[in-house]
C-alpha atoms as an extended CHARMM CRD file, in Angstrom:
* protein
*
       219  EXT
         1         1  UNK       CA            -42.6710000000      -87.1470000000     -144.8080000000  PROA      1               0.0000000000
         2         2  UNK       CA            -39.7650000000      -84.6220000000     -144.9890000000  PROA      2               0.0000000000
         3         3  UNK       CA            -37.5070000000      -83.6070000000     -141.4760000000  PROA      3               0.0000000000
         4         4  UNK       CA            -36.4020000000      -80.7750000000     -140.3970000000  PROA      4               0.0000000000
         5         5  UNK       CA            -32.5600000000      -80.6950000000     -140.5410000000  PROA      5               0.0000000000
         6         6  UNK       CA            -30.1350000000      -80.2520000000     -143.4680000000  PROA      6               0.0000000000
         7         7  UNK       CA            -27.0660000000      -82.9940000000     -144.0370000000  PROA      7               0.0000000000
         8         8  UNK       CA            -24.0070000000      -81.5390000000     -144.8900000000  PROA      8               0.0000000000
         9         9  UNK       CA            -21.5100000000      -83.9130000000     -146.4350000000  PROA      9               0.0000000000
        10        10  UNK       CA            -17.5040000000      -83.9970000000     -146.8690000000  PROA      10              0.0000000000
        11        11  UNK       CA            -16.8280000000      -85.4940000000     -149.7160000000  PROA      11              0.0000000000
        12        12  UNK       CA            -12.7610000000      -87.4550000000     -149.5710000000  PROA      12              0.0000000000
        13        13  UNK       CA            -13.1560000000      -89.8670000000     -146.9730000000  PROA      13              0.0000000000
        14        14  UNK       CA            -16.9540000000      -89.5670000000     -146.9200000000  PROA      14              0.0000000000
        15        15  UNK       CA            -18.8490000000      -90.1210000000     -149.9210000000  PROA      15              0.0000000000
        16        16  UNK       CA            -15.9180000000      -91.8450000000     -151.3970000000  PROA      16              0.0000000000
        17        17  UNK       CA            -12.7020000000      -93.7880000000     -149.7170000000  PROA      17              0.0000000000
        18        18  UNK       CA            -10.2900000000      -91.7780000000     -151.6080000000  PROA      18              0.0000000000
        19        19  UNK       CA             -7.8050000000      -90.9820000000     -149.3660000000  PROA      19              0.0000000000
        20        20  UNK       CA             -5.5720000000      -93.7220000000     -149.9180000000  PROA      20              0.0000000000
        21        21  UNK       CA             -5.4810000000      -93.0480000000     -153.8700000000  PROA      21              0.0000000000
        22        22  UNK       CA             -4.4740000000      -89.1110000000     -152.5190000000  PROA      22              0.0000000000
        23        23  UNK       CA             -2.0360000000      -90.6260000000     -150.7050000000  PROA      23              0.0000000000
        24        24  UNK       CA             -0.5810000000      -92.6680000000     -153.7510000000  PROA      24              0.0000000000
        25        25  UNK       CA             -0.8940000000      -89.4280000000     -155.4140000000  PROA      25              0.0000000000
        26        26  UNK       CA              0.6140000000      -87.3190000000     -153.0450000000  PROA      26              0.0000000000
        27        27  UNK       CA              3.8400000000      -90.1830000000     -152.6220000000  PROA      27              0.0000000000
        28        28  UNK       CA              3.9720000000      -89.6210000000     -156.7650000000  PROA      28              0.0000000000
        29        29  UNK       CA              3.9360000000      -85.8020000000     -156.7150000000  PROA      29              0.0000000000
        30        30  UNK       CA              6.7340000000      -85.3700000000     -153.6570000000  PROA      30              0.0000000000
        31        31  UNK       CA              8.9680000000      -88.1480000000     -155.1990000000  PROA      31              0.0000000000
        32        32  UNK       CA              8.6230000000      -85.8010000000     -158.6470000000  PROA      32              0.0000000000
        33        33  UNK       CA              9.7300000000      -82.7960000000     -157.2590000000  PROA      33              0.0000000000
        34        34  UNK       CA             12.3220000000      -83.9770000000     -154.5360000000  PROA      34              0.0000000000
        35        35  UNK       CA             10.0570000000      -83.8890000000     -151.2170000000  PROA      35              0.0000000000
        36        36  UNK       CA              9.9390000000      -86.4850000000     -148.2060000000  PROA      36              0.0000000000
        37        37  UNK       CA              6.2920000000      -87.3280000000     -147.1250000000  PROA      37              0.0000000000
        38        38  UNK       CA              5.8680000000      -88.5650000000     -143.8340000000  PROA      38              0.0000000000
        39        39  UNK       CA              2.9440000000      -90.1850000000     -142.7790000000  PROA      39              0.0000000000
        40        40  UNK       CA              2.8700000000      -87.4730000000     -139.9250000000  PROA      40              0.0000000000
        41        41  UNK       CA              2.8270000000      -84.3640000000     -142.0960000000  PROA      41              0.0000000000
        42        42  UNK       CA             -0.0730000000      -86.6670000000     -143.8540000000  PROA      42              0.0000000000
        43        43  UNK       CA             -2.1590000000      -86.9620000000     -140.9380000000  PROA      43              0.0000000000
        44        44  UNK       CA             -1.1980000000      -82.9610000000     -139.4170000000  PROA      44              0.0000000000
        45        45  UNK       CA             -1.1190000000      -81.1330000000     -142.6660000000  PROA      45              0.0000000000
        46        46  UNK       CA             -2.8630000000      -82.5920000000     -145.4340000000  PROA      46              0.0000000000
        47        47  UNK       CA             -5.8840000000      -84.8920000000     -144.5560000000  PROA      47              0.0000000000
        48        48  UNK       CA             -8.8160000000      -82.4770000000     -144.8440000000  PROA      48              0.0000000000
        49        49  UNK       CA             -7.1830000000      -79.4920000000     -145.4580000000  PROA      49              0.0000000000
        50        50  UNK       CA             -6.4530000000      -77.2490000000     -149.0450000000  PROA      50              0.0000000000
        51        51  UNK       CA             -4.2000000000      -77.3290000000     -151.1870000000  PROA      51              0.0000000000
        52        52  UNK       CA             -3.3010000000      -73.7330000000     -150.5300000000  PROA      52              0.0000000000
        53        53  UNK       CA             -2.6580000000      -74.9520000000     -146.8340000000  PROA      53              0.0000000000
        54        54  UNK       CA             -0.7510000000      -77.8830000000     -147.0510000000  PROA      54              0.0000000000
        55        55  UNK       CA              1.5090000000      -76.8800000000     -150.1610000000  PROA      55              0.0000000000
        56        56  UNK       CA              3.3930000000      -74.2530000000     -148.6150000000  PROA      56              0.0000000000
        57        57  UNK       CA              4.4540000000      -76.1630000000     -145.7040000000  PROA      57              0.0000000000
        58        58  UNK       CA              6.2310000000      -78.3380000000     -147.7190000000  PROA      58              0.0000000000
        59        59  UNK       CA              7.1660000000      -75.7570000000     -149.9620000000  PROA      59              0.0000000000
        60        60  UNK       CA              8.7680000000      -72.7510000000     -148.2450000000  PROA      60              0.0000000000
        61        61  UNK       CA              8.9730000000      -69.3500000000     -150.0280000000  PROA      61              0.0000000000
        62        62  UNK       CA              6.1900000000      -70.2630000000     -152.8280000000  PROA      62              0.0000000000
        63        63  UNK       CA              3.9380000000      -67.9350000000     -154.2370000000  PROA      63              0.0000000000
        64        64  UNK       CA              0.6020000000      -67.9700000000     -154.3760000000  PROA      64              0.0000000000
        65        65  UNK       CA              0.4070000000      -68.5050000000     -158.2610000000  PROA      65              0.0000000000
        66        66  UNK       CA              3.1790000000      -71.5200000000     -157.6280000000  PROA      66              0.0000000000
        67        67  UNK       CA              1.1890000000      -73.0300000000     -154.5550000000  PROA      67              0.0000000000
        68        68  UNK       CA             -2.0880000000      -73.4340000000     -157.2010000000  PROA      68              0.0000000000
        69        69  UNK       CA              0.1200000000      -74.3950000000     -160.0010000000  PROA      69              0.0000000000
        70        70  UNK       CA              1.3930000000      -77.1390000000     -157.5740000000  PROA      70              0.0000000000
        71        71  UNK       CA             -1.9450000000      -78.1750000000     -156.3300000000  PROA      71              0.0000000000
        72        72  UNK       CA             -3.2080000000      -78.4810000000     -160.2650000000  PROA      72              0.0000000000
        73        73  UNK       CA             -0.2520000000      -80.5500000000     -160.5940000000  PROA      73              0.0000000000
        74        74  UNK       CA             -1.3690000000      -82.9030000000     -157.8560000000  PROA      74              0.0000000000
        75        75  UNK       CA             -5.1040000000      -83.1670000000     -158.2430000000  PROA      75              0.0000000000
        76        76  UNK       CA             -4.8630000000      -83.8490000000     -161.5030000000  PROA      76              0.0000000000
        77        77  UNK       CA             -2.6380000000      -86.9270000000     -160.9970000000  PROA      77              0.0000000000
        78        78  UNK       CA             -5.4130000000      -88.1090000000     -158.3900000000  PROA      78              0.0000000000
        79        79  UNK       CA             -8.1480000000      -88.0440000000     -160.8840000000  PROA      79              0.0000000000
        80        80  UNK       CA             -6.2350000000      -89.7290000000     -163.5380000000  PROA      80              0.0000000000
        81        81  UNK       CA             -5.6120000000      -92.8500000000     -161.3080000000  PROA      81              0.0000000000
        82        82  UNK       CA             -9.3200000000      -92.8210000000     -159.3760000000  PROA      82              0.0000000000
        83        83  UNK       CA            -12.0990000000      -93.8630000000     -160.1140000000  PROA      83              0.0000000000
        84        84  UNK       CA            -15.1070000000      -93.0980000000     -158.1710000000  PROA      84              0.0000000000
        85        85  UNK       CA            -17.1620000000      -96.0430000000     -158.6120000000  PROA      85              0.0000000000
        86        86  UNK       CA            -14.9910000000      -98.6430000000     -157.2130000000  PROA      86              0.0000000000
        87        87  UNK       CA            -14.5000000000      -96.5040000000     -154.2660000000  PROA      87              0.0000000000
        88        88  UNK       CA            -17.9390000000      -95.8680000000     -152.7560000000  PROA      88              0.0000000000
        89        89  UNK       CA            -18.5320000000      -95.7520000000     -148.9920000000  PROA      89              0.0000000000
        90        90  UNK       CA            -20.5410000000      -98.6830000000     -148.4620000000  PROA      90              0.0000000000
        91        91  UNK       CA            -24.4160000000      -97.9470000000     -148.1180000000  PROA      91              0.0000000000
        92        92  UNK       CA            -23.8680000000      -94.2180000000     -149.3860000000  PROA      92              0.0000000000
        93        93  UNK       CA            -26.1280000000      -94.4920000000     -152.7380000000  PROA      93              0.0000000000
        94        94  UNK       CA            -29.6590000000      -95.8770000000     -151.0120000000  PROA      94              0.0000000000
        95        95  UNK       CA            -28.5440000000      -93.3230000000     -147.5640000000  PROA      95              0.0000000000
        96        96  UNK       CA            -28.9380000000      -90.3790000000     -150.4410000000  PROA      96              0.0000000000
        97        97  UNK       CA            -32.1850000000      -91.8470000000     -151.6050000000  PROA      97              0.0000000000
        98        98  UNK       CA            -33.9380000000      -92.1740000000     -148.7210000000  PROA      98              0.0000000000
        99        99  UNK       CA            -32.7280000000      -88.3910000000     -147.8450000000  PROA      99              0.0000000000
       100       100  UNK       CA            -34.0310000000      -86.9400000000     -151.2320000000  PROA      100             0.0000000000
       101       101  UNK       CA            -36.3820000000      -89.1630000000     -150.8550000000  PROA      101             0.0000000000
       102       102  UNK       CA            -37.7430000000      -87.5050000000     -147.5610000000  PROA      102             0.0000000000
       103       103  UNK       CA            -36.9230000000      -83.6750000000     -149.0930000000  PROA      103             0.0000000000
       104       104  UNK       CA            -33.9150000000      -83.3410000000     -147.3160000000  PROA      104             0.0000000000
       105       105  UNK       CA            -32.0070000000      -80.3240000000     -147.8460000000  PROA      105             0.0000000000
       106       106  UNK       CA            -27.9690000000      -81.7980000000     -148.4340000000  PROA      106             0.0000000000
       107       107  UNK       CA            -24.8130000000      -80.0800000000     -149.6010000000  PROA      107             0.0000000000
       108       108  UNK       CA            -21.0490000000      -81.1760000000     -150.0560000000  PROA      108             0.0000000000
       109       109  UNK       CA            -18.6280000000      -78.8130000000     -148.4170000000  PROA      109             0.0000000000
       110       110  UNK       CA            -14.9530000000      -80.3550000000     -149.6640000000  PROA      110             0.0000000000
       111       111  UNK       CA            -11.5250000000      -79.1450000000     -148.9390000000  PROA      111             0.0000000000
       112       112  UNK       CA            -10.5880000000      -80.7890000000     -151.8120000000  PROA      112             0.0000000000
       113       113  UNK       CA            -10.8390000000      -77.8340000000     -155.9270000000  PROA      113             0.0000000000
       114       114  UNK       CA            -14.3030000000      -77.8770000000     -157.3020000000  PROA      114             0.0000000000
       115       115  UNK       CA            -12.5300000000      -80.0540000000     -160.7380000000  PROA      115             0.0000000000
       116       116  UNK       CA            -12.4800000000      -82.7940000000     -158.3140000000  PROA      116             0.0000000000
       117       117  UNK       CA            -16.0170000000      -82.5740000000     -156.7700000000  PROA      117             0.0000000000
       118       118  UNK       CA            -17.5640000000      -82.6810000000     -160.2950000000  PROA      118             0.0000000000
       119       119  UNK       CA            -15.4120000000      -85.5210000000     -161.1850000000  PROA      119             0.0000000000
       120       120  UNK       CA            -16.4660000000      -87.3860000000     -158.1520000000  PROA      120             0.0000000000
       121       121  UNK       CA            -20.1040000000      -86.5310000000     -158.3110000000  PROA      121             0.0000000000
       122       122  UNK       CA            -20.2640000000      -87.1780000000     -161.8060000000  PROA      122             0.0000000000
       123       123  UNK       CA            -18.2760000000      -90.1820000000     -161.7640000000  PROA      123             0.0000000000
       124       124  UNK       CA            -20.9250000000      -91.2890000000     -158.5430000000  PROA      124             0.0000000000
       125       125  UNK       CA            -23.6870000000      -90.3670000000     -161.1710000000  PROA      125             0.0000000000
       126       126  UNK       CA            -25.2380000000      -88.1780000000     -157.7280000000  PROA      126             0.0000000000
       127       127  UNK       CA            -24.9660000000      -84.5250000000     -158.6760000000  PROA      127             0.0000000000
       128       128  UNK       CA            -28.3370000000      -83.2070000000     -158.9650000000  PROA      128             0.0000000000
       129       129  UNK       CA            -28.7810000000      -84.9180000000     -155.3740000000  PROA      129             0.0000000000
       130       130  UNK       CA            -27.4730000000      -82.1920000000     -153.9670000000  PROA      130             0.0000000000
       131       131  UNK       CA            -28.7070000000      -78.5100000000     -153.2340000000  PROA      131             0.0000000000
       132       132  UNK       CA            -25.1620000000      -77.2010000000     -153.1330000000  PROA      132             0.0000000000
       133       133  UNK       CA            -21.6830000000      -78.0250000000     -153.5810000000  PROA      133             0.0000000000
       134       134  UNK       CA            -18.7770000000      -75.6590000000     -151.5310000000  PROA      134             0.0000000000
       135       135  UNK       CA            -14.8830000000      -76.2470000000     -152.2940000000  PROA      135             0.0000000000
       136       136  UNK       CA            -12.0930000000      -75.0190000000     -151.3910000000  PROA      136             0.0000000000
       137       137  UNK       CA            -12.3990000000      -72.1900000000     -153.5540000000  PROA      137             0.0000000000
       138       138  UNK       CA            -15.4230000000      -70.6790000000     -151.6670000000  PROA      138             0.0000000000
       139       139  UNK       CA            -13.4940000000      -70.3180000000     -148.3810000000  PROA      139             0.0000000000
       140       140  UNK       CA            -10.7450000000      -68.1030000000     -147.2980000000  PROA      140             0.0000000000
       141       141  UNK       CA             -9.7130000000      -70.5560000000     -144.3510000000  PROA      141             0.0000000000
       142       142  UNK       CA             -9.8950000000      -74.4030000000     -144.4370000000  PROA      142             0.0000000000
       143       143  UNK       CA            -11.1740000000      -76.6110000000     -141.7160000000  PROA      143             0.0000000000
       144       144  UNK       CA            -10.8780000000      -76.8880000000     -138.4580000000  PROA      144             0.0000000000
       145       145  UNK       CA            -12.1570000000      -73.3050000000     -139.5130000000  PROA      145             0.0000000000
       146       146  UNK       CA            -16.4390000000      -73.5180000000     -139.5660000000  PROA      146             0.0000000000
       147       147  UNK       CA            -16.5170000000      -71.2320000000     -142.3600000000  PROA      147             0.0000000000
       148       148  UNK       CA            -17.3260000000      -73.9340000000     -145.1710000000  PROA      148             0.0000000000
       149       149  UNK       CA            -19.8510000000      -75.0560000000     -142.8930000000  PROA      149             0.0000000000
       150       150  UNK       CA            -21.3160000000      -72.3810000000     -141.9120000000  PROA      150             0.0000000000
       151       151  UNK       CA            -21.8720000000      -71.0490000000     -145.4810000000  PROA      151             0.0000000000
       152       152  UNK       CA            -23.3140000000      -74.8940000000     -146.2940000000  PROA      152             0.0000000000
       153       153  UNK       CA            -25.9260000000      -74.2630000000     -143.8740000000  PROA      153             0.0000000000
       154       154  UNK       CA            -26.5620000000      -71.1340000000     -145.5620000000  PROA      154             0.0000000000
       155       155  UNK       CA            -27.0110000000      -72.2450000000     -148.7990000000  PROA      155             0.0000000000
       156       156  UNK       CA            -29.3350000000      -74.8360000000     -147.8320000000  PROA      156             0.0000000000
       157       157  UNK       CA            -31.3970000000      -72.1110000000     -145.9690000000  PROA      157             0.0000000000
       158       158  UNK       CA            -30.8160000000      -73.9640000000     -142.5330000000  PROA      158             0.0000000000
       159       159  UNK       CA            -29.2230000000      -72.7780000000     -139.6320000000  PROA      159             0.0000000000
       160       160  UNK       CA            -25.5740000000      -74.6080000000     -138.6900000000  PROA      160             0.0000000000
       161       161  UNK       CA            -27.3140000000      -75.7930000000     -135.4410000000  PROA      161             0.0000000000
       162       162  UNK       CA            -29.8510000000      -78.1110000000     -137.5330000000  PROA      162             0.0000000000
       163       163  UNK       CA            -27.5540000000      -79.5020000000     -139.5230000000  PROA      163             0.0000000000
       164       164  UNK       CA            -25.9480000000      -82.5440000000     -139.4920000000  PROA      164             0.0000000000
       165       165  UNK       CA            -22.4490000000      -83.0150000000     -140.7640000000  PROA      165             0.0000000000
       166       166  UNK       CA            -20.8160000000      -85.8820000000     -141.7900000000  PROA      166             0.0000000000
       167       167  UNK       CA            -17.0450000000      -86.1730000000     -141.8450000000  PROA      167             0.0000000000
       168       168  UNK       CA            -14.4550000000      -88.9550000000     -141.5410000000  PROA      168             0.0000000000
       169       169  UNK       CA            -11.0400000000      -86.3660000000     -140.7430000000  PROA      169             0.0000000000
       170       170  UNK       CA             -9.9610000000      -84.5120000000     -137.5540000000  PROA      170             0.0000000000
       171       171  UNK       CA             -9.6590000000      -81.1720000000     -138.8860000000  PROA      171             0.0000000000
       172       172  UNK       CA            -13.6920000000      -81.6670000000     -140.4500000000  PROA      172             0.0000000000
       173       173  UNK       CA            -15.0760000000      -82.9820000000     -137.2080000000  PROA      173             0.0000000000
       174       174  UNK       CA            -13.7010000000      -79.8340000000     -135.6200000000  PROA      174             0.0000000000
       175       175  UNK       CA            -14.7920000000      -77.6120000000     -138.3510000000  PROA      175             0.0000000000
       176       176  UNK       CA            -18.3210000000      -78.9450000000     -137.9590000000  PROA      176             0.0000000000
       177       177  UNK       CA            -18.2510000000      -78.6700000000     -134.0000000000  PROA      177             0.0000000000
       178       178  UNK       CA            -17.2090000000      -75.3210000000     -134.2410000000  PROA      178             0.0000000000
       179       179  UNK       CA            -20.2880000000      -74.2210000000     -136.5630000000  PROA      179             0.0000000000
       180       180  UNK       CA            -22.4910000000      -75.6630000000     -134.2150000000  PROA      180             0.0000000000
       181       181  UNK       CA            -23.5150000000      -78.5250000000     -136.3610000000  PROA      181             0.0000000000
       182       182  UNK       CA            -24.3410000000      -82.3860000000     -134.7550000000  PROA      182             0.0000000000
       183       183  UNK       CA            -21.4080000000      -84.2140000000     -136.3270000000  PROA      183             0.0000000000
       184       184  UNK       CA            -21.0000000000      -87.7060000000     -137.0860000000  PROA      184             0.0000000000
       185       185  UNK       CA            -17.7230000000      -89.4490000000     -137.8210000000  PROA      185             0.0000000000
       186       186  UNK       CA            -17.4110000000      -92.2510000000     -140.5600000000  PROA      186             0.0000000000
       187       187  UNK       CA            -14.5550000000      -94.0950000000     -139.6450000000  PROA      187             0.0000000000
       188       188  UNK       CA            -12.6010000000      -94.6120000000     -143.1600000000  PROA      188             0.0000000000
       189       189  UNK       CA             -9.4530000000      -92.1220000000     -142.2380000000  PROA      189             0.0000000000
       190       190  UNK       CA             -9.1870000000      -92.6680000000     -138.2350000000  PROA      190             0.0000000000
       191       191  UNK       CA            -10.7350000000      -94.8440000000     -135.6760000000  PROA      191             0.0000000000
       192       192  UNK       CA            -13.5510000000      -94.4070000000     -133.4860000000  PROA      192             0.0000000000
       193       193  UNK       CA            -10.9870000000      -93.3100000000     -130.9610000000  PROA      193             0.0000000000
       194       194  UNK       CA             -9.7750000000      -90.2490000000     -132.6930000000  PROA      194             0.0000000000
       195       195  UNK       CA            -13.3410000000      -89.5520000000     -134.0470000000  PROA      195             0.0000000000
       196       196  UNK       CA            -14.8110000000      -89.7250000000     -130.2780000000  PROA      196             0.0000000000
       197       197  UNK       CA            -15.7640000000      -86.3030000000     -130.3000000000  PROA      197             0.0000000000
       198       198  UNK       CA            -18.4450000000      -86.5440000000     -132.8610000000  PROA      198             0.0000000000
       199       199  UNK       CA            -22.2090000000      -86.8940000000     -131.4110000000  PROA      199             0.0000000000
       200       200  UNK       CA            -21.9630000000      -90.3220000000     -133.4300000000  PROA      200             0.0000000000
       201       201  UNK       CA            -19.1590000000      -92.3990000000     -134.7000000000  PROA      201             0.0000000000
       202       202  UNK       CA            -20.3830000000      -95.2460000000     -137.5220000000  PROA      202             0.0000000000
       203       203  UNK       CA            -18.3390000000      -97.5770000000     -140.0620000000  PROA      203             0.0000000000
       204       204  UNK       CA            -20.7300000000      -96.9910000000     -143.0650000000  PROA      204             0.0000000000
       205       205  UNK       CA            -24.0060000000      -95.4700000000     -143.8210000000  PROA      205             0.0000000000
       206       206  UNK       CA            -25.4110000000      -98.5050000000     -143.2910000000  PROA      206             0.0000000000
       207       207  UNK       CA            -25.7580000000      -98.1640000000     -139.7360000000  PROA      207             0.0000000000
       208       208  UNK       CA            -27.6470000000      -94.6240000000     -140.2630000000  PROA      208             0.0000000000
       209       209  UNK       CA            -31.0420000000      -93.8980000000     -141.3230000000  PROA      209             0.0000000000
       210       210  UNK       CA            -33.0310000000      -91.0100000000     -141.5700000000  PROA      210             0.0000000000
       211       211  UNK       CA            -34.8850000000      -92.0620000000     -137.9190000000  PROA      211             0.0000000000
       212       212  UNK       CA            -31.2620000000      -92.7730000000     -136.2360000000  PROA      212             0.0000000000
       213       213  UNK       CA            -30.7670000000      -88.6970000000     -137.4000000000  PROA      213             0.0000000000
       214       214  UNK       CA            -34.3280000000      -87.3130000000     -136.2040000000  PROA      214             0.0000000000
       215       215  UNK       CA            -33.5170000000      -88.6790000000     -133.3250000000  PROA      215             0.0000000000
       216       216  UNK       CA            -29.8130000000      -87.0410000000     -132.9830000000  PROA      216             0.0000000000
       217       217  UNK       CA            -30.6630000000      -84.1340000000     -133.6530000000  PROA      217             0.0000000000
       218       218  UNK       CA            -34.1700000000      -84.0370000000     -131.9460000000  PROA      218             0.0000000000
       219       219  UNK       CA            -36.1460000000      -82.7100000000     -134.2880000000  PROA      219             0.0000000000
């Protein structure tokens, strides 16, 4: 039995609870170079945004070859204390089976460098699950922008209005709103509160299945 929608999928926050080892990361890389991290600038700048974004606001003046420099700099002091395994969002690994499973079209669209999305895909042993993967290197604007959504969509050959995305940040819920996509919040980064705009709000992919989505989306 396959459906006809496309899952798109953030990946920090989503497929993994790796936001608080960015944090530790992020804490590591602004005590090295002198900068004050506030959990505000966290939650208004950083959390699922680029690295070309965030940098220069805490950077002023930096060029564009110093803002990635920087951003290599950080990422790869998150991979070298993460691992993806211990981290998995609870029921993620049989929710991805029952989707391929049904010949579900999926795709990861992360703010986060492609180096990263292979490591945690890898690392999660779930790669060829996937019909695409976007970073933040195949966008010119990050979320709240729809762009990496809307070029998901497109590179699972579904329109952004029968999609469904799944995201766990502010600035990805809006991002998938704006492309037109049914968007579900997982609540590992804020609460159901702050997530309330999403067509669904759930703890873990437990409480989804591939019914609870057919009949979200309607089709």
């Amino acid at each position: 039995m396959s459906f006809s929608f496309g899952v798109l999928f953030d990946m920090d926050g989503v497929l993994v609870d790796s936001n608080p080892v960015h944090k530790k990361a992020i804490q590591m890389f602004c005590a090295r170079h002198g900068k004050e991290l506030t959990e505000s600038f966290l939650q208004e700048h950083i959390y699922g945004r680029t690295n070309k974004e965030w940098i220069p606001a805490l950077f002023d003046g930096i060029t564009a070859e110093e803002t990635d420099a920087l951003g290599d700099e950080k990422e790869a002091l998150f991979r070298s204390i993460f691992s993806p395994r211990d981290a998995v969002i609870k029921g993620l690994l049989p929710f991805l089976d029952s989707l391929r499973d049904s010949r579900i079209p999926m795709a990861v669209a992360t703010s986060a460098p492609m180096e990263n999305a292979r490591f945690i895909l890898e690392g999660l042993g779930i790669t060829d699950i996937f019909n695409a993967v976007l970073s933040s290197s195949d966008v010119e604007i990050g979320k709240p922008h729809p762009d990496i959504y809307l070029k998901a969509a497109h590179r699972i050959s579904m329109a952004p209005a029968g999609c469904v995305v799944i995201e766990d940040s502010i600035a990805g819920m809006e991002s998938g709103l704006r492309a037109g996509a049914t968007v579900i919040g997982i609540t590992s980064t804020h609460s159901r509160r702050e997530l309330s705009d999403c067509h669904l709000v759930v703890d873990s992919f437990d409480e989804l299945s591939l019914s609870a989505l057919e009949n979200l989306t309607g089709r």
